[in-house]
N, C-alpha and C positions, 0 to 999 in steps of 0.2 A: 378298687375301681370306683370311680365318681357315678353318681347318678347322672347319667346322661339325659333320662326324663328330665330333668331341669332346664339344660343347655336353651337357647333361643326363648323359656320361656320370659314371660314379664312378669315378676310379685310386685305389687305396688307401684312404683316409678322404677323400680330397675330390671331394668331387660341383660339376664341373663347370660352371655356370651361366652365363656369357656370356664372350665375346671380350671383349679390351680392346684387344690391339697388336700390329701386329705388324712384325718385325724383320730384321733381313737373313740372320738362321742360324732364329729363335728366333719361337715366336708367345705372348705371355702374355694369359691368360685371368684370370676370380675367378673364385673359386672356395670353399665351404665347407667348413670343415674338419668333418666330422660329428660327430668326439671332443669337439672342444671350443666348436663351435657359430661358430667365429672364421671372420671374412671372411679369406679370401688371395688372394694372387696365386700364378697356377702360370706356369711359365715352363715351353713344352715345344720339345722339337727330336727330329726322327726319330731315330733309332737308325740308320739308313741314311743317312745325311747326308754320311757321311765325315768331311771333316775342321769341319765345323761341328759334328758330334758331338762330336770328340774337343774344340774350344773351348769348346765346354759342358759337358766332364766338368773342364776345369782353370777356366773359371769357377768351377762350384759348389765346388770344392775351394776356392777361393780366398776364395771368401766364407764357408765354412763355418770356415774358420780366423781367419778376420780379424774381431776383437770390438773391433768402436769406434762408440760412438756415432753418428757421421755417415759410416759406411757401413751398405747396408742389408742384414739381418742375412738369411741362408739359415738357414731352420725345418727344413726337410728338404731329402731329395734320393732319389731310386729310377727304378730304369725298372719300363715296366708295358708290355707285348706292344712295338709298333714306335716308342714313344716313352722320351725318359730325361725327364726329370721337375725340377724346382725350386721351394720353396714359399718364399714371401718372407711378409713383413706386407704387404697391399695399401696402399696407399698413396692415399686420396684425391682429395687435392687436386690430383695431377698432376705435370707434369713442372716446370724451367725454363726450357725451350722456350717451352711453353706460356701459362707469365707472362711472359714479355719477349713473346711478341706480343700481351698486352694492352696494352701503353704500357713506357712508360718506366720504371725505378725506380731508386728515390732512392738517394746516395751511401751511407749510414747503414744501407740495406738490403743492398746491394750488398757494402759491409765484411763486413757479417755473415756472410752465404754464401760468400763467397769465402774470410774466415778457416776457415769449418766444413770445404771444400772443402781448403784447404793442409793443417790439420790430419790428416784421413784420408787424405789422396796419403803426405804425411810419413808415418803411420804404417804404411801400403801397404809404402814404402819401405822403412823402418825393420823390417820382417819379411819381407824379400825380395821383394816384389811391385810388378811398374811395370806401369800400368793400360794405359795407353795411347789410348784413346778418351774422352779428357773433351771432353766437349758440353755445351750443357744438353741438351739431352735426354735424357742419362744421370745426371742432377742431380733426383732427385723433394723436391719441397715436402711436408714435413709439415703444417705449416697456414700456410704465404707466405711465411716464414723458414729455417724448422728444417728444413736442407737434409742428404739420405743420397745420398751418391755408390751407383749402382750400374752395372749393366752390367760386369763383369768379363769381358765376353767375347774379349779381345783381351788380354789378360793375359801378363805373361811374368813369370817369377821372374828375378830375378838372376842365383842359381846357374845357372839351365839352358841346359845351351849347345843344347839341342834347340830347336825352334823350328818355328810351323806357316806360317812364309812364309818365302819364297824369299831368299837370299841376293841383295840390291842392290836389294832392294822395299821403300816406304816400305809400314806398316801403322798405320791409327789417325787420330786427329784431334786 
């Protein structure tokens, strides 16, 4: 169940508006950006969370540095009283989860997003970052093709030899 204490309210310039999802650390909402009148997506997690906090603060660092086309781009990022905050483009169409349990789809589709999908993993890579949770469900559709890898939340850099799971535990999917 979403925190419905949020719904209607305002954190910073975006006013609140409905539930969308919600996540194993993480609940996202839309939300209006009141500056610029733009639908968003707010991805929020407690600030009390522990260590689902601290995976959502190297999340949004992770996507706030990572400028590629088919990943999906962090607009902002803030805490505001007992939550830390993340603003995305909302994304309507959905997930690809979501389209694969409509049916099937075709090889020629499938090429496509899966090329979009290497491409941003590569470049993940390519600036130190392994994702670690590719699903679809971490795959949103821009209009049934034009695929942004998101979910950064299982994240590890390369260089870091820090780490927020236990030595000899698998983590991710």
């Amino acid at each position: 169940m979403l925190m419905q204490e949020l719904i209607d309210m305002t954190i910073d310039h975006y006013h609140i508006e409905r539930g969308l999802a919600r996540g194993g650390m993480s609940e996202v909402y839309v939300a209006r950006d009141m500056q610029t009148d733009q639908v968003v997506a707010m991805k929020v997690v407690r600030r009390t969370a522990g260590e689902y906090y601290e995976r959502f603060r190297r999340e949004a660092k992770a996507m706030l540095t990572l400028h590629h086309a088919h990943i999906l781009p962090a607009l902002d990022y803030g805490e505001y009283d007992a939550w830390s905050y993340m603003i995305t483009p909302y994304i309507e169409y959905g997930t690809l989860a979501t389209r694969l349990n409509q049916g099937p789809i075709g090889i020629d589709e499938t090429r496509l997003i899966l090329d979009q999908l290497a491409e941003a993993l590569q470049y993940a890579h390519d600036h130190g970052v392994l994702h670690r949770d590719i699903k679809a469900s971490n795959v949103l559709l821009r209009d049934g093709t034009y695929a942004y890898l998101t979910d950064f939340g299982l994240v590890k850099s390369v260089q870091d030899e820090y780490s927020l799971t236990r030595s000899g535990f698998l983590i991710g999917t």
